[in-house]
C-alpha positions, 0 to 999 in steps of 0.5 A: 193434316195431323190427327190424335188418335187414342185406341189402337186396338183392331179397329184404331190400329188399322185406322190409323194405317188408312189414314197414314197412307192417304198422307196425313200425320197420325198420332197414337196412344193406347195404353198398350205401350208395344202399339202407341206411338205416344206414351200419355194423352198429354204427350199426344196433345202436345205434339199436335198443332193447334186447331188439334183434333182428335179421336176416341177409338175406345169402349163406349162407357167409361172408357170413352168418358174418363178419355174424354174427361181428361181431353177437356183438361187438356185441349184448348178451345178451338179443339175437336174431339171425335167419339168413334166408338159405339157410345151410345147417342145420348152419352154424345149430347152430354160430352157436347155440352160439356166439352162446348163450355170449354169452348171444345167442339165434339164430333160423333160419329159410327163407324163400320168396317171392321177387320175389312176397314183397311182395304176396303175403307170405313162406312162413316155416320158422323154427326155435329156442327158443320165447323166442326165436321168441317175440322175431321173432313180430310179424314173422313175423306181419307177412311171412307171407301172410295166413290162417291158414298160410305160417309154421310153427315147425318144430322147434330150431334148424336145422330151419328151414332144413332145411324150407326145404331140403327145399321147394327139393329138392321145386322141383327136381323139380316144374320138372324134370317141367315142363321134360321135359313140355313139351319133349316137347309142342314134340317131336311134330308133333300139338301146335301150341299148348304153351303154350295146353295149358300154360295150359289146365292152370291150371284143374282138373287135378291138377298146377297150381300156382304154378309152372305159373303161372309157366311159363305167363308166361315162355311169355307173353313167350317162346313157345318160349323162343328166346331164353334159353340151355339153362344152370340154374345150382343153388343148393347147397340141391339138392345138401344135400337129397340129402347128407342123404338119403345120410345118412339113407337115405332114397330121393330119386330124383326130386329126386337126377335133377333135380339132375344134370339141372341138371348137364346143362345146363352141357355144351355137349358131353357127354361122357358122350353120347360113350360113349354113342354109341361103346358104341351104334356098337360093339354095334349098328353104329348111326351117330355123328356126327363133329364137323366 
C-alpha cells in the first residue's frame, strides 16, 4: 500500500524504514528538507493514490493541529488520517469530528517502541471506526512486532492514545521503583556491586523486564551515573494520567508519586526541604544546615 507519511524525526524516520521494508510504498515529508522525500504536504498528498492515508509523526499540540488543518484542505473524502503522536485523547475526538464533516476518516493511535522500533517493531494502540482502521491495517501490520500481540484495536477514537497514556503512566512508576532500589543498593556500605545485582535480576525473578534491561546498559556505560545530572524532564501524558484519574475517581498513588518525583528533580534546592528542616529543628531541636 502507499502511506503518507509527515515527521521523520527519531521515531517517523525509522518508521518509515520499517515500513518500507515489509514492501509497502512510503512517502515523507518533514520540514527538514535533508530527510523528507517530498518538499510540501501537498506534494506528498498529490503523489498518493486515492482512498490516501496518511500519518502524523509530529509533536502533540500545535503541531499535530496546524498538520492536520492543513490535511483537511488537502485530502478528499474517503481519506485517512492517522495521529501517531502523543496527542492527548481528547484533541483525537475533536480532529474526528471535524475532519468527519469533510467526509475525512481519523485514526489514533500510541505508539511505543522508541529507538528499538526498527528492529524490534512498535507496540500499537489504535482507536477508531473499523472501516478506517480497516484502511492503516497493512501498516499496523507491517510496525507491529512480530507474533500474534504488540497491536490492538483498543476501542473509538481516543482510546488509542488513552491506552498509550495509561502505558506511559505505568512507566513512570516502574522507573521510579527502579531508581529508589537502586540508590538505595549505592547507600549502604554492604553492597559493592549494584550494577552486577542489577544484572543478576535479569534472569528468573519477578521484576525483570525490558526496563531493567535498560538500566542494566546505562550502568554498563556509566556504573554510578556520575556523569548525568539528577534532572527528568516529563512528557505531559504523566500528568493527563493522573487528570483522568481525578476524573474518574480511580486511585493512582504510585504513578501520581512518581510524577512529583520527576517534579523533584528540578530543585536544586528544595524548599519544601526547607520546612521541612525548620518544622524538624522547632519540635525537636534537630540540627539545620545553614547555607554559606
Amino acid at each position: 500500500m502507499e502511506l503518507g507519511l509527515v515527521g521523520l524525526g527519531k521515531m517517523g524516520g525509522n518508521m518509515r524504514e520499517r515500513i518500507r521494508r515489509a514492501g509497502h510504498t512510503v512517502v515523507g515529508y518533514d520540514r527538514n528538507p535533508d530527510l523528507a522525500d517530498v518538499h510540501s504536504l501537498e506534494e506528498l498528498v498529490g503523489k498518493l493514490q486515492a482512498p490516501r492515508v496518511v500519518w502524523v509523526m509530529v509533536p502533540a499540540g500545535e503541531p499535530t493541529q496546524t498538520t492536520i488543518d492543513t490535511l483537511a484542505e488537502l485530502l478528499e473524502p474517503g481519506d485517512v488520517v492517522v495521529d501517531g503522536g502523543n496527542s492527548r485523547w481528547t484533541d483525537d475526538e475533536r480532529h474526528a469530528e471535524e475532519l468527519a464533516a469533510k467526509g475525512i476518516g481519523f485514526v489514533d493511535c500510541g505508539v511505543s517502541g522508541g529507538v528499538w522500533g526498527l528492529e524490534n517493531g512498535y507496540a500499537l494502540m489504535y482507536g477508531g471506526e473499523a472501516e478506517h482502521v480497516a484502511k492503516v491495517r497493512p501498516v499496523f501490520d507491517a510496525l507491529k512486532p512480530e507474533g500474534d500481540f504488540g497491536a490492538v484495536h483498543a476501542g473509538k477514537v481516543g482510546a488509542g492514545h488513552f491506552a498509550k497514556m495509561v502505558h506511559n503512566g505505568i512507566e513512570y512508576a516502574m522507573m521510579q521503583a527502579y531508581a529508589e532500589g537502586w540508590e538505595l543498593l549505592e547507600k549502604v556500605d554492604s553492597v559493592d556491586n549494584v550494577r552486577e545485582v542489577f544484572r543478576s535480576w535479569q534472569e528468573g525473578t519477578v521484576i525483570r523486564s525490558w526496563l531493567l534491561d535498560l538500566a542494566v546498559n546505562a550502568l554498563d556505560d556509566d556504573e554510578h551515573l556520575q556523569q548525568l545530572k539528577g534532572y527528568a524532564q516529563d512528557s505531559g501524558e504523566g500528568r493527563w494520567t493522573v487528570e483522568a484519574a481525578i476524573d474518574n475517581a480511580v486511585p493512582l498513588p504510585a504513578i501520581t508519586a512518581s510524577l512529583f518525583a520527576r517534579f523533584s528533580s528540578r530543585q536544586e534546592d528544595s524548599p519544601q526541604m526547607k520546612m521541612i528542616a525548620a518544622l524538624r529543628n522547632q519540635f525537636g531541636g534537630h540540627a539545620v544546615e545553614k547555607k554559606q
